[in-house]
N, CA, C and O atoms as CSV, one atom per row, in Angstrom:
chain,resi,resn,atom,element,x,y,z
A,1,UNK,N,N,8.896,-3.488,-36.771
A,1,UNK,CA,C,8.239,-3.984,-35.577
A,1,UNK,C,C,6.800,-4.358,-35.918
A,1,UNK,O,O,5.862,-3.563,-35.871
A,2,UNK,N,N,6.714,-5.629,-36.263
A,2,UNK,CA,C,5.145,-5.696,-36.546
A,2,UNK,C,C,4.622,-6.176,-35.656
A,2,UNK,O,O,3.673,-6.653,-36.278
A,3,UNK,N,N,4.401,-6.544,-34.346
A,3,UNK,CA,C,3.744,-6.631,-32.975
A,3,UNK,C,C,3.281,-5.068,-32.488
A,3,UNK,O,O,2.159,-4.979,-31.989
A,4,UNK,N,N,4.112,-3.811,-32.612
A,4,UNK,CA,C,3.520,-3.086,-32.604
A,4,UNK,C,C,3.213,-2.075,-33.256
A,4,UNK,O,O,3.960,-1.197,-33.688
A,5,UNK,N,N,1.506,-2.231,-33.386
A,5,UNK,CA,C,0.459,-1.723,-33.986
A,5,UNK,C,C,-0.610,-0.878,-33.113
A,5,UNK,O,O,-0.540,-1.047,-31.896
A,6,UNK,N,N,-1.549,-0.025,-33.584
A,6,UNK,CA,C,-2.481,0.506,-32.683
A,6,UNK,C,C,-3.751,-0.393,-32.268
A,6,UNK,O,O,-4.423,-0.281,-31.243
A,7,UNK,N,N,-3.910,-1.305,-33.309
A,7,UNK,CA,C,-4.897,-2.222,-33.022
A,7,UNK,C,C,-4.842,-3.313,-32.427
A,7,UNK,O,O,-5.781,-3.860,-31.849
A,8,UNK,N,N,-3.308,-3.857,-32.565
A,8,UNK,CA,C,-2.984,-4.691,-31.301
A,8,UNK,C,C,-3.247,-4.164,-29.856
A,8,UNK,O,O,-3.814,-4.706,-28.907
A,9,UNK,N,N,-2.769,-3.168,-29.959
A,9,UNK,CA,C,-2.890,-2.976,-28.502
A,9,UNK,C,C,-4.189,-2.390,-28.316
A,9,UNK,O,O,-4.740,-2.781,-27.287
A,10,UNK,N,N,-4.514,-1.980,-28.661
A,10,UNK,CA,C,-6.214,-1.433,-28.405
A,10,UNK,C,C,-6.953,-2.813,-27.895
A,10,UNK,O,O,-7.517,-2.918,-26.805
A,11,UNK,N,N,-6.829,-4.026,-29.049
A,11,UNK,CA,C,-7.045,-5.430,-28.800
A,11,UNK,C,C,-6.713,-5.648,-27.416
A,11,UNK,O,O,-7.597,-6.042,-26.655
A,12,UNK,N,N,-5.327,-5.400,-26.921
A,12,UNK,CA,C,-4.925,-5.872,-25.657
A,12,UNK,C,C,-5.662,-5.172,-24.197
A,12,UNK,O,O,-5.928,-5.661,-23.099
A,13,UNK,N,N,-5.852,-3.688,-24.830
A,13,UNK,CA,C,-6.166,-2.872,-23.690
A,13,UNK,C,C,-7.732,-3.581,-23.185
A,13,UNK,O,O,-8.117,-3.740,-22.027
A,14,UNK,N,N,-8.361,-3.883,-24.294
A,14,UNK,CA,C,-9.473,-4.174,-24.244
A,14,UNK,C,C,-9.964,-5.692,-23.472
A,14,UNK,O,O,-11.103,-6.079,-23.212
A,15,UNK,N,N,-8.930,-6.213,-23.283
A,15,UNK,CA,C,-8.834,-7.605,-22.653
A,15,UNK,C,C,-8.413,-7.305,-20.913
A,15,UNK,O,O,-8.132,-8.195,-20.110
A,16,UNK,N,N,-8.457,-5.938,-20.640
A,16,UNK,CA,C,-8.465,-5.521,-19.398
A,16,UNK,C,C,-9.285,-6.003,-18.534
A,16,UNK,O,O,-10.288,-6.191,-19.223
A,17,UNK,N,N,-9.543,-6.343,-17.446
A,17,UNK,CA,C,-10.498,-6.487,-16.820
A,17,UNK,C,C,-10.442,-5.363,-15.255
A,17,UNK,O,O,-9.744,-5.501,-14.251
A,18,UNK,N,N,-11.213,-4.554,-15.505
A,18,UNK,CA,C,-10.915,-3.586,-15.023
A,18,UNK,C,C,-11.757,-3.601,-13.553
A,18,UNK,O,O,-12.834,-4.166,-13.360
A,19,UNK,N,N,-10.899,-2.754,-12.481
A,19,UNK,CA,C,-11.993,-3.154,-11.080
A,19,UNK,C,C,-13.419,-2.261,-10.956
A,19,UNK,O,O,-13.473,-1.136,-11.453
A,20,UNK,N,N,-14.314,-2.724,-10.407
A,20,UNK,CA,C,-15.041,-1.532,-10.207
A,20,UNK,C,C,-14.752,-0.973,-9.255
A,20,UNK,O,O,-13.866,-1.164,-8.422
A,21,UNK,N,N,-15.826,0.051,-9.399
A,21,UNK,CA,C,-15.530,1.577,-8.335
A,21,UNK,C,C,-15.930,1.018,-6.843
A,21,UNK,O,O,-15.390,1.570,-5.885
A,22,UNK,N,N,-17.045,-0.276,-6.557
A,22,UNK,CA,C,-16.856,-0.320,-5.148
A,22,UNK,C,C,-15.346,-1.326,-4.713
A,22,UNK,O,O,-14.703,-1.053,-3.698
A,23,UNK,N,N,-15.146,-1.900,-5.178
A,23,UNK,CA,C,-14.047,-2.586,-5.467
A,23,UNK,C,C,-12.409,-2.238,-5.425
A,23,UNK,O,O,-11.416,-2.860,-5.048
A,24,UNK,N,N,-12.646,-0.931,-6.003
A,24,UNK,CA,C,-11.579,0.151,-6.064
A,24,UNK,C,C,-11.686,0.905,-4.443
A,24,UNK,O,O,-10.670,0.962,-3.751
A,25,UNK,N,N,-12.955,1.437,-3.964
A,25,UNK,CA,C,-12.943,1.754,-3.491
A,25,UNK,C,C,-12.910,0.904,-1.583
A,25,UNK,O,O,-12.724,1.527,-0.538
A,26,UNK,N,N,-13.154,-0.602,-1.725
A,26,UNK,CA,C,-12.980,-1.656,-0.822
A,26,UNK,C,C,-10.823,-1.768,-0.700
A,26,UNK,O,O,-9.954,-1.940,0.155
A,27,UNK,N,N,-10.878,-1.662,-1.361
A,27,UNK,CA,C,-9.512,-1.889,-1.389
A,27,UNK,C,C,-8.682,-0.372,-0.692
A,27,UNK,O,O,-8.305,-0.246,0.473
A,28,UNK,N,N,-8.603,0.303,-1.427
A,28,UNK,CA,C,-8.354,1.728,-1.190
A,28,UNK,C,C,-8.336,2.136,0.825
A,28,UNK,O,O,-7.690,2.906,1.535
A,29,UNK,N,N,-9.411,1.127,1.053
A,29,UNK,CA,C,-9.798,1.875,2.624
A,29,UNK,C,C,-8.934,0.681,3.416
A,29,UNK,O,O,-8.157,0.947,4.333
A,30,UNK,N,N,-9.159,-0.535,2.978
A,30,UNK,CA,C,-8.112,-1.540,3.512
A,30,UNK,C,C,-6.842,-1.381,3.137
A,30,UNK,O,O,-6.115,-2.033,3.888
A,31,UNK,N,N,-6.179,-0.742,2.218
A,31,UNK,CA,C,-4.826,-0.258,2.224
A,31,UNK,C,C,-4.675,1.085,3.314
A,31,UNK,O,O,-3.827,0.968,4.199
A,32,UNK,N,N,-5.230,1.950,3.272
A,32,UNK,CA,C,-5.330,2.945,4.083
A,32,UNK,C,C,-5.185,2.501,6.121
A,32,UNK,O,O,-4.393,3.005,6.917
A,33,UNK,N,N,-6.373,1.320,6.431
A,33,UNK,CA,C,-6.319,0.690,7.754
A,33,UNK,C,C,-4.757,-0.141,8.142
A,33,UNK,O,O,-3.965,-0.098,9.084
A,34,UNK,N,N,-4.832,-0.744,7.088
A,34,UNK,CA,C,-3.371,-1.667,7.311
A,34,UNK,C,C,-2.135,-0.741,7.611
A,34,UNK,O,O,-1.323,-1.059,8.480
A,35,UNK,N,N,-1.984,0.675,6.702
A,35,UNK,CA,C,-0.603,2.021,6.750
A,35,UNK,C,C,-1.349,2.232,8.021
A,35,UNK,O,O,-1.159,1.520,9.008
A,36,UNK,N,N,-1.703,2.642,8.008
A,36,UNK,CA,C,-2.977,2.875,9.991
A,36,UNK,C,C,-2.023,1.948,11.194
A,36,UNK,O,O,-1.381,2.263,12.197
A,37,UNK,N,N,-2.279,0.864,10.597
A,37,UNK,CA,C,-1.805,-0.100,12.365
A,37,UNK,C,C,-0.313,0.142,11.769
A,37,UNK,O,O,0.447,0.687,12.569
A,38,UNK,N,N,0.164,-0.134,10.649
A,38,UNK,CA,C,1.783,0.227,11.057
A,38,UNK,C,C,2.226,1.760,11.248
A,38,UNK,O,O,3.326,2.202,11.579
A,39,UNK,N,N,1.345,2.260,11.019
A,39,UNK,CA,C,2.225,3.643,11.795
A,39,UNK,C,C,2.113,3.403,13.257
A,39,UNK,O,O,3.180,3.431,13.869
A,40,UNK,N,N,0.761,3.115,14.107
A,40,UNK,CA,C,0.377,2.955,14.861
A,40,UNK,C,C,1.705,1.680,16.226
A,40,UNK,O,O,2.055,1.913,17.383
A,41,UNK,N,N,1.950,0.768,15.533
A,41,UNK,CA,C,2.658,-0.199,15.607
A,41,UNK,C,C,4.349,0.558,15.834
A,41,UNK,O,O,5.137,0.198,16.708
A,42,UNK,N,N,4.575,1.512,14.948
A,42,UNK,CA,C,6.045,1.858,14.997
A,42,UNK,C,C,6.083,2.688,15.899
A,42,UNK,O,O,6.827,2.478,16.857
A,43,UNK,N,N,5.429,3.653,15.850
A,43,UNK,CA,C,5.183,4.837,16.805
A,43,UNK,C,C,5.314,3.829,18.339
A,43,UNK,O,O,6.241,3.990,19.132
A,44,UNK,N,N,4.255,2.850,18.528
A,44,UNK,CA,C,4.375,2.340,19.824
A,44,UNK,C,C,5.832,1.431,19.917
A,44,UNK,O,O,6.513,1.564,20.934
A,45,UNK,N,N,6.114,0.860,19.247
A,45,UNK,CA,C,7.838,0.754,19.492
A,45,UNK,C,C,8.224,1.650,19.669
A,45,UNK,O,O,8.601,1.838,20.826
A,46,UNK,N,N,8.387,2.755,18.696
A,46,UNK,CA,C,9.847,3.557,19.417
A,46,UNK,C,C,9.808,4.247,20.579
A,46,UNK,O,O,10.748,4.695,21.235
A,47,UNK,N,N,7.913,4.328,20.907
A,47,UNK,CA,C,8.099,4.766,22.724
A,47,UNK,C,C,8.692,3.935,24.062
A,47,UNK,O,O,9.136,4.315,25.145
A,48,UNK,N,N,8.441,2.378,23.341
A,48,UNK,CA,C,9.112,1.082,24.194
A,48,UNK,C,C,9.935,1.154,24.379
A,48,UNK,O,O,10.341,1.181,25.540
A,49,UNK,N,N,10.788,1.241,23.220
A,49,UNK,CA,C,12.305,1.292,23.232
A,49,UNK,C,C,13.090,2.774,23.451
A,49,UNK,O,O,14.314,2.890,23.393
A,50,UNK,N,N,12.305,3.704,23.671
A,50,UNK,CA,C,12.822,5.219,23.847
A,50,UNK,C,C,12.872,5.095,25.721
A,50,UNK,O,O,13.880,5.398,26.360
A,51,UNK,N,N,11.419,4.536,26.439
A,51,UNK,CA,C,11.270,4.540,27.401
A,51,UNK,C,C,12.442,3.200,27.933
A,51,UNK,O,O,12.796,3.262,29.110
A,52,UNK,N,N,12.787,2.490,27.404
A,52,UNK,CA,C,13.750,1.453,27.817
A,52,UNK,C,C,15.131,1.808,28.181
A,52,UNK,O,O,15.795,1.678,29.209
A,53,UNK,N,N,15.386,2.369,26.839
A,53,UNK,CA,C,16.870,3.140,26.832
A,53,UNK,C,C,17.268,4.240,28.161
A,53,UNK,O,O,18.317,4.440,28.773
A,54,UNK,N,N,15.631,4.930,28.282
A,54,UNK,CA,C,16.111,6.138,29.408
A,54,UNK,C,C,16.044,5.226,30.675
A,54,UNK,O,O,16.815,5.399,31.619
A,55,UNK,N,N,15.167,4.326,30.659
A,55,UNK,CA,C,15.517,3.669,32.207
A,55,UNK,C,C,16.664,3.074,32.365
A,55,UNK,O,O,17.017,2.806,33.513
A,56,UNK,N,N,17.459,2.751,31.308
A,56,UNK,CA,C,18.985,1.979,31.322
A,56,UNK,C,C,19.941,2.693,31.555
A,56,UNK,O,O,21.116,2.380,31.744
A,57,UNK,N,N,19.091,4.400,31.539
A,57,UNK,CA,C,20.326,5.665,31.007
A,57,UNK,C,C,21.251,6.113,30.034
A,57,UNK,O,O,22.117,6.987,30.071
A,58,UNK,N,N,20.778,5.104,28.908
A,58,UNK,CA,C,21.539,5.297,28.048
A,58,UNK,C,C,21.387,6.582,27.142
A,58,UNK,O,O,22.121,7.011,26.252
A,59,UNK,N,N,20.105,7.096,27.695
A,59,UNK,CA,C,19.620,8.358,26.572
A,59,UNK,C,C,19.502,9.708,27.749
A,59,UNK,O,O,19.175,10.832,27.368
């Protein structure tokens, strides 16, 4: 296997472009808001449709 080597890839690792920490941390809080409105979002469906069903009587 001569593609892999330690210095190839060291080479490769090094061609990373890595995020920074506010960057990391911009992202991190907008993934966090977005899981936020869809819990938020499901939760308020299944009271729609919980409260629907009992007025139909089906529950």
């Amino acid at each position: 296997m001569k593609w892999f080597n330690l210095s190839a890839i060291w080479k490769e690792i090094s061609k990373i472009r890595w995020p920074k920490k506010e960057d990391l941390l911009s992202n991190s809080v907008q993934v966090v808001i977005f899981t936020g409105f869809f819990v938020l979002f499901f939760a308020l469906c299944l009271v729609v449709i919980s409260a629907l069903l009992r007025a139909l009587g089906v529950i």
